[in-house]
C-alpha positions as a printed NumPy array, in Angstrom:
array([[159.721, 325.401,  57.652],
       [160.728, 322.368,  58.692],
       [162.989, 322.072,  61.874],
       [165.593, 319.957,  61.739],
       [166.609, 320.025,  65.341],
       [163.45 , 319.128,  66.617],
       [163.508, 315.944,  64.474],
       [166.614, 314.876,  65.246],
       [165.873, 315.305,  68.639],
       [162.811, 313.201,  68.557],
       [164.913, 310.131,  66.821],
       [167.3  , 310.265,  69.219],
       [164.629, 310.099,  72.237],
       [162.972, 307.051,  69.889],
       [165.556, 305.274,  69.63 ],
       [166.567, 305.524,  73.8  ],
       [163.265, 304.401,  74.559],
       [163.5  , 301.419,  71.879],
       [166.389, 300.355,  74.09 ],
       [164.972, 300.583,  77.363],
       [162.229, 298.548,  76.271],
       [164.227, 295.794,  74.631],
       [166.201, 295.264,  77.835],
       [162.931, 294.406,  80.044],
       [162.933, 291.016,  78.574],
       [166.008, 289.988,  79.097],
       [166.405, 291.452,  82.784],
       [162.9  , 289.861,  83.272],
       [164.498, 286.18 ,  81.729],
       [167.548, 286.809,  84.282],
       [165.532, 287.489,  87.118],
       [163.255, 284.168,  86.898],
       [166.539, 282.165,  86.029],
       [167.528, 283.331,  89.447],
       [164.858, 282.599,  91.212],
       [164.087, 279.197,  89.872],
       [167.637, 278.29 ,  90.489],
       [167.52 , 279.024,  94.133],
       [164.352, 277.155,  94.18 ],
       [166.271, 274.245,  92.52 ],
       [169.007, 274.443,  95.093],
       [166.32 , 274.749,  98.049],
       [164.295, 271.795,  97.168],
       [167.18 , 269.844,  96.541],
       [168.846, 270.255,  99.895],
       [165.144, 269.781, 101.338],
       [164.304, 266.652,  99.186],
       [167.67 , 264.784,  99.537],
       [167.41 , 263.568, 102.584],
       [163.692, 262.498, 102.312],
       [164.656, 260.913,  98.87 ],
       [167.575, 258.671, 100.704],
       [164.937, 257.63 , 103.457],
       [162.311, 256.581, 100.797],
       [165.   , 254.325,  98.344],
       [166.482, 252.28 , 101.173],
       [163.545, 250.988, 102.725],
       [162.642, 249.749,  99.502],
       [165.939, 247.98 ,  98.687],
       [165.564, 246.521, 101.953],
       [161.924, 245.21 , 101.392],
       [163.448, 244.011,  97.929],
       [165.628, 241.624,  99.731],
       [163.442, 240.126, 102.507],
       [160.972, 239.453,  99.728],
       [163.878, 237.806,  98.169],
       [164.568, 235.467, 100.932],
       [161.096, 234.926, 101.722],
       [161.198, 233.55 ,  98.167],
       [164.562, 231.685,  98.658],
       [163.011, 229.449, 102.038],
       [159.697, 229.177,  99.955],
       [162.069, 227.425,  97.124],
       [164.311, 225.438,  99.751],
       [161.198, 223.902, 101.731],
       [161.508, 220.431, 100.15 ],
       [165.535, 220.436, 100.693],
       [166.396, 222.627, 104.057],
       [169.42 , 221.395, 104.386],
       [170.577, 222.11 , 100.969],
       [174.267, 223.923, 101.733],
       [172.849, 226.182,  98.085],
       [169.995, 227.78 , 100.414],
       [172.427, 230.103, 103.031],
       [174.646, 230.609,  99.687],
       [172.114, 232.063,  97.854],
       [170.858, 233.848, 100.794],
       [174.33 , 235.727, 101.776],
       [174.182, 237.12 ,  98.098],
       [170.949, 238.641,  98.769],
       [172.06 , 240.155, 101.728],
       [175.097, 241.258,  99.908],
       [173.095, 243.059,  96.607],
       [173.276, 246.578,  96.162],
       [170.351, 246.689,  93.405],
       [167.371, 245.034,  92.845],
       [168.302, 244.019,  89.527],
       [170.983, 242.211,  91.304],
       [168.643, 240.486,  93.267],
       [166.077, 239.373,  90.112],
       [169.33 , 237.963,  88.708],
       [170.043, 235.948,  92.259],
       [166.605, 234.527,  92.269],
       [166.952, 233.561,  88.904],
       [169.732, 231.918,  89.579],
       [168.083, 229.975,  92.437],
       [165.327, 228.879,  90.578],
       [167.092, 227.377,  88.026],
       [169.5  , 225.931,  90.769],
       [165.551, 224.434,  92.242],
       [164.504, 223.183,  89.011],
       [167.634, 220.863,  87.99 ],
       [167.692, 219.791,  91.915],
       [163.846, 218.587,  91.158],
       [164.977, 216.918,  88.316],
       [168.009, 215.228,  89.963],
       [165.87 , 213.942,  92.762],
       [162.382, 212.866,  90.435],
       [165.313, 210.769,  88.273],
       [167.004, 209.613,  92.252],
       [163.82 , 208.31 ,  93.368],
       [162.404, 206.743,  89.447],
       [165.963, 205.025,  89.604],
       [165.415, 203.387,  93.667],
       [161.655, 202.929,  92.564],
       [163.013, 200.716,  89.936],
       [165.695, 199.007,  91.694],
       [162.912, 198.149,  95.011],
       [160.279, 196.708,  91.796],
       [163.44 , 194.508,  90.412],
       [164.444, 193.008,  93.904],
       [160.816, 192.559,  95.403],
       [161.354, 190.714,  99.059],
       [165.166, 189.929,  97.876],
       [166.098, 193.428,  98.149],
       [167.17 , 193.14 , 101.981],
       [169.056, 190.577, 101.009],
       [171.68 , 192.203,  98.585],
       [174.502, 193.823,  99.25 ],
       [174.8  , 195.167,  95.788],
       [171.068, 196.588,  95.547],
       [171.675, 198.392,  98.975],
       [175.04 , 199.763,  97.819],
       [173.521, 201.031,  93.759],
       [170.833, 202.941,  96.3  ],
       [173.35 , 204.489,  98.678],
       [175.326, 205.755,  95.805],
       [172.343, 206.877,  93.427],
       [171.246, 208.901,  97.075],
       [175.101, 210.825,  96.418],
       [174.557, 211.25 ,  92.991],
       [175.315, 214.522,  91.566],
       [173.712, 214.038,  88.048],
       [171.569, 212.178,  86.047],
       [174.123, 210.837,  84.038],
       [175.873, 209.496,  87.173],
       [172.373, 207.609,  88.45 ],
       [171.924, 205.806,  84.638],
       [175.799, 204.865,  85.03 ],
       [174.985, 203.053,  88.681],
       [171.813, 201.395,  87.32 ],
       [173.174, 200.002,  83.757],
       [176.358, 198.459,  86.112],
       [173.718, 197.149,  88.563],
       [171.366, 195.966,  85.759],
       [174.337, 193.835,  84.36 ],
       [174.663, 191.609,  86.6  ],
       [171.511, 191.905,  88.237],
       [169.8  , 188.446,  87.289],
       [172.781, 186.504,  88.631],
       [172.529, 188.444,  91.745],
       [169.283, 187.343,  92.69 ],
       [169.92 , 183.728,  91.422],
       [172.555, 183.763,  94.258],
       [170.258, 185.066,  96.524],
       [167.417, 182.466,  95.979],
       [169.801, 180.008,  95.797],
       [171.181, 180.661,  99.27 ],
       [167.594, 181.101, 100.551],
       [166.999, 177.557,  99.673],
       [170.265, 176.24 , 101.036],
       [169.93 , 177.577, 104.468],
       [166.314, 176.45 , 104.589],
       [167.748, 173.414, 103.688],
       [170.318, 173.208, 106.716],
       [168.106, 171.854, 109.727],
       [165.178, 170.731, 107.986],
       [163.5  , 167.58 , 106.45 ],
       [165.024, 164.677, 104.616],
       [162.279, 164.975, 102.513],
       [160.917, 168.102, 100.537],
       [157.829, 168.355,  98.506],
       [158.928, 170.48 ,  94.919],
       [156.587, 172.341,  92.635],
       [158.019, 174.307,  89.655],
       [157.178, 175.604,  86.078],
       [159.661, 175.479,  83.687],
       [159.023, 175.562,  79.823],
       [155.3  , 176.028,  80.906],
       [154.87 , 172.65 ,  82.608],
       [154.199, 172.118,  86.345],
       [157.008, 169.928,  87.99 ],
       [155.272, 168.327,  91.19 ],
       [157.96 , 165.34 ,  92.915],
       [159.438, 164.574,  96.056],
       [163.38 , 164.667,  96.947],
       [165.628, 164.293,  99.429],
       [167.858, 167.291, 100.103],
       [170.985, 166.101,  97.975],
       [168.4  , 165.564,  94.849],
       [166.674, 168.682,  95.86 ],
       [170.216, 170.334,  95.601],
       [170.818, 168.995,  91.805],
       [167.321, 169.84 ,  91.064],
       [167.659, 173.736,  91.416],
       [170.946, 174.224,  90.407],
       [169.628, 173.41 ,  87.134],
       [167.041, 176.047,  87.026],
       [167.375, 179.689,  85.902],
       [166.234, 182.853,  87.927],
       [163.105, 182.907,  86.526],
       [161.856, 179.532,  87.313],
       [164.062, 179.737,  90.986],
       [161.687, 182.314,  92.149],
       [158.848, 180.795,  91.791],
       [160.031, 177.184,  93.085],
       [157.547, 175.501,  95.675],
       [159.735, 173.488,  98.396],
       [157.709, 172.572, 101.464],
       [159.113, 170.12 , 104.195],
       [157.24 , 166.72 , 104.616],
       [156.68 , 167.665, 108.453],
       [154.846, 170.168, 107.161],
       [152.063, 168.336, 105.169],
       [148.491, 167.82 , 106.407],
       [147.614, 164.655, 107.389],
       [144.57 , 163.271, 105.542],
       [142.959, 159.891, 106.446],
       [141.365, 158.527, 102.817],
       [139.29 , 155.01 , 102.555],
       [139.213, 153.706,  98.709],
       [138.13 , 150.84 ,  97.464],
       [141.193, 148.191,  96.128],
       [139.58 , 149.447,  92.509],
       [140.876, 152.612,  92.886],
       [144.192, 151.624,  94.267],
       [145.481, 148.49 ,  92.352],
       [147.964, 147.309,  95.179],
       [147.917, 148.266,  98.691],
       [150.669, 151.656,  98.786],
       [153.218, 150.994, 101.58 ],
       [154.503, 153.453, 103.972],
       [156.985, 156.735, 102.075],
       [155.087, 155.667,  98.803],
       [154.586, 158.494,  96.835],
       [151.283, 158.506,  94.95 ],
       [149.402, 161.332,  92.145],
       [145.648, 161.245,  93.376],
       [143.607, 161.707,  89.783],
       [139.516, 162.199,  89.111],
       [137.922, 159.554,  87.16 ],
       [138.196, 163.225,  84.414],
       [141.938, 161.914,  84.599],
       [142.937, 165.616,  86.25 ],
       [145.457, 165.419,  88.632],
       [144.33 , 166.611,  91.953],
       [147.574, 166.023,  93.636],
       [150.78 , 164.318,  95.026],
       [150.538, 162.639,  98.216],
       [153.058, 160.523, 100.579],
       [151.793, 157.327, 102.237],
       [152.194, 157.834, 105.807],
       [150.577, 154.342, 106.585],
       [148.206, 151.755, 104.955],
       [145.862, 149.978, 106.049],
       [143.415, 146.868, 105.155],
       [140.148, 147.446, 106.249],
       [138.505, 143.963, 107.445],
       [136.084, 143.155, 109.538],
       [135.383, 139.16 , 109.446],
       [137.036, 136.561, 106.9  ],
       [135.327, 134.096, 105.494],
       [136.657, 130.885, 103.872],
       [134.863, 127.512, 102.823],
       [136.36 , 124.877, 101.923],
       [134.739, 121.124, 100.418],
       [136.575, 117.488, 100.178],
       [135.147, 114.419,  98.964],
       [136.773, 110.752,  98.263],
       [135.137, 107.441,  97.058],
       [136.929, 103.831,  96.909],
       [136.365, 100.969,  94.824],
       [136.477,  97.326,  95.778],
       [137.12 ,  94.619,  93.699],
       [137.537,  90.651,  94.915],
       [136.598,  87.492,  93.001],
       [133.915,  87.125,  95.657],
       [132.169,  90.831,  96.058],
       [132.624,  94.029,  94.3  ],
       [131.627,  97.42 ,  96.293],
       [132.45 , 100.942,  96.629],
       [132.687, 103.707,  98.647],
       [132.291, 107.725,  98.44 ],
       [133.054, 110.027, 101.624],
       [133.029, 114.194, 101.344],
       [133.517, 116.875, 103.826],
       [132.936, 120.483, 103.822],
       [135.618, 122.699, 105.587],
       [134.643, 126.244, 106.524],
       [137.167, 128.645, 107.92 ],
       [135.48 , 131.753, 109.672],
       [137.221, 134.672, 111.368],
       [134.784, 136.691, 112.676],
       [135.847, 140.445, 114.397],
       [138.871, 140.362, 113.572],
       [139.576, 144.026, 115.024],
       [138.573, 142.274, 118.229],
       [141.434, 139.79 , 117.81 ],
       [143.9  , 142.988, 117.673],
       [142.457, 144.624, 120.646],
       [142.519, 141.338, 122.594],
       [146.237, 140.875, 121.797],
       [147.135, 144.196, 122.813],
       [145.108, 143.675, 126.502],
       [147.385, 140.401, 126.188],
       [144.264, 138.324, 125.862],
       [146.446, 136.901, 122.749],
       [149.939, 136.031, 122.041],
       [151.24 , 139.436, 120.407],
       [154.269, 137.678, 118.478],
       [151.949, 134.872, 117.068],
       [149.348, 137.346, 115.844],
       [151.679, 139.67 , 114.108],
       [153.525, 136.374, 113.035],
       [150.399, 135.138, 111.425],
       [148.763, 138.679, 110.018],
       [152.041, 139.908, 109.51 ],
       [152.691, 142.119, 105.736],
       [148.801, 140.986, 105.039],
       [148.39 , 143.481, 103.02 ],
       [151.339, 142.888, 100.914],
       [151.473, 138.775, 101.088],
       [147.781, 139.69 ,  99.524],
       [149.346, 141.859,  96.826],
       [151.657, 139.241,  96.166],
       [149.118, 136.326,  95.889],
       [146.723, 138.178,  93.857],
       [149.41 , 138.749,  91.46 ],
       [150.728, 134.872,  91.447],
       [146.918, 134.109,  91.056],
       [145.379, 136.278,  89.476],
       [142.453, 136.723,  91.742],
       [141.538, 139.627,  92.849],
       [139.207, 140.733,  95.621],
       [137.24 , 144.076,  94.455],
       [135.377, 144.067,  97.833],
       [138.938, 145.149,  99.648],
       [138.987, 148.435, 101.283],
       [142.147, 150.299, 101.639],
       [142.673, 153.075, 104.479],
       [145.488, 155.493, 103.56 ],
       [147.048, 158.056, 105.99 ],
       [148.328, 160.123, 103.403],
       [150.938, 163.787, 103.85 ],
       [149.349, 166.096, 101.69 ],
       [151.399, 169.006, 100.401],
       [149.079, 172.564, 101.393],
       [148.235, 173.345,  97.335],
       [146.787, 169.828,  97.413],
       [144.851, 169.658, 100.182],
       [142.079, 171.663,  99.517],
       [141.992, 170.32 ,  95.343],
       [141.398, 166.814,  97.487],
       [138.899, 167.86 , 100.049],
       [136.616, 169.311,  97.32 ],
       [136.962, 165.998,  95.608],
       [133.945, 162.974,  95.514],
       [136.656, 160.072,  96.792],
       [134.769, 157.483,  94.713],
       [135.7  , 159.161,  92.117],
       [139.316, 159.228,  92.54 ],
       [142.054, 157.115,  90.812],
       [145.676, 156.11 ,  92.672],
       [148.733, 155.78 ,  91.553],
       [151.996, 154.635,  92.925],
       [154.524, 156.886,  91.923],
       [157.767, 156.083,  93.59 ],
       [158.604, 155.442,  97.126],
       [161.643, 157.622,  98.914],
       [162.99 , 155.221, 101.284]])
């Protein structure tokens, strides 16, 4: 027979131990929740502290890199006010993405300054190439420089060159033009003038009133490059030429061109003094006269001639003996007087002329013509008398 008891007594002991074992589990779970969570609340009073020591060293390393960075950007502009600005925000961040976003901020701050000062010192470069040498002399130059240096932007610079560049060629006109006056105050009657205008070389000789005219009918471009040189200033070249190559003896303050026998110009000259170079003169002279005789008793006739010979021999002895007083000074230069131009004269009124006549000319050469002339064969040079100043 079955007994019931016993069974049910077995299922109820089952089912107690069922329990018993379902509980470890859990109780197990519980147990390691607690422990881990004192571990979490151990480590994290332990690790706090070392976890504050490690982040602010490293926000503080953040920001002297920063600023290290900052002065490496500033170098070319240390006194730039932006530097210490941008500086006190670094010291001021509280994150390093706060301080990426500074540095940003200062290099794009570097990169427009670099810009402002590449377009500050393109826009002086160009002013300095414009003026050349005038520069120091204007006013209005020094002041478009002064303010470009204050400029805060490039549109500011282009506004100070465009009102600079509008006026800029009459500017330096003025400047040449007063350049030439006050060289013009305490020097020469007489100026020596080179200029190209319309491509053609202008070479003359004026007095200062002329010289005056002259320029203010030039433009700029021509102005500049105007040649004026004071007659004191000339070389003085002693030339001998034959009358051939001269035509009439030039007086004193002629002007003359100088050409090769290629018909080249070589240059302008001024006739200090002339000279005729003689040594002995020469003249023969012949006379003859005959007479006829008629009576009723004889018839006759009679011839007579005569030679005349005039001879001045060392004549540059005659000079030197007037000067020692050997002579009469006052009858000499009475008699030899304007020789070469009473010679001019009576060559002309004869037409004879003497091609054995040597002239010597003490000529004021201009300093482009001097060395043209010295490289020069003087046989083969041509004279011409231009006009004479006096």
């Amino acid at each position: 027979m079955v007994d019931t008891d016993r069974i049910k007594a077995l299922k109820e002991r089952s089912k107690k131990t069922i329990k018993k074992r379902n509980l470890r589990p859990i109780i197990l779970a519980l147990i390691i929740i607690i422990i881990f969570g004192m571990l979490f609340i151990v480590l994290s009073t332990v690790l706090k502290p070392q976890q504050q020591n490690i982040v602010v060293p490293n926000l503080e390393q953040i920001k002297n890199n920063a600023k290290k960075a900052i002065n490496e950007m500033f170098k070319p502009y240390p006194n730039d006010p932006m530097k210490n600005v941008f500086l006190g925000k670094i010291d001021a961040a509280t994150s390093e993405g706060e301080i990426k976003s500074i540095i940003n901020e200062a290099q794009k701050y570097i990169q427009n300054k670099n810009r402002l000062e590449n377009a500050k010192k393109l826009a002086i470069e160009q002013i300095k190439n414009s003026y050349g040498s005038l520069l120091e002399y204007s006013d209005k130059a020094k002041k478009a420089i002064n303010e470009i240096n204050l400029a805060t932007s490039i549109d500011e610079i282009n506004k100070i060159l465009n009102s600079l560049n509008e006026n800029i060629e009459e500017d330096k006109k003025e400047i040449v033009d007063n350049i030439i006056l006050k060289s013009l105050y305490f020097g020469d009657k007489y100026y020596y003038v080179k200029a190209v205008e319309d491509n053609q070389t202008i070479e003359r000789f004026l007095d200062r009133n002329n010289l005056i005219k002259f320029k203010n009918t030039l433009d700029y471009k021509t102005l500049k490059n105007l040649i004026i040189q004071p007659v004191s200033e000339f070389k003085k070249v002693a030339l001998e030429v034959s009358a051939k190559q001269c035509g009439d003896l030039p007086v004193s303050n002629s002007v003359i061109a100088i050409y090769n026998t290629k018909g080249n110009l070589v240059t302008y000259a001024l006739v200090d003094s002339s000279y005729v170079v003689l040594s002995n003169i020469n003249y023969g002279e012949s006379k003859s006269a005959s007479e006829n005789v008629n009576t009723p008793v004889d018839q006759y006739s009679t011839s007579q001639s005569s030679n005349v010979n005039y001879n001045l021999n060392n004549l540059p002895g005659v000079l030197q003996a007037t000067v020692i007083g050997k002579l009469d000074y006052y009858k000499i230069k009475q008699m030899f007087g304007e020789f070469g131009y009473k010679l001019n004269k009576l060559s002309k009124e004869t037409q004879i002329f003497d091609d054995k006549m040597n002239y010597l000319l003490i000529l004021l050469v201009p300093d482009d013509g001097l060395s043209k002339l010295l490289k020069e064969n003087k046989n083969n040079l041509v004279i011409t008398v231009q006009q004479n100043i006096k």
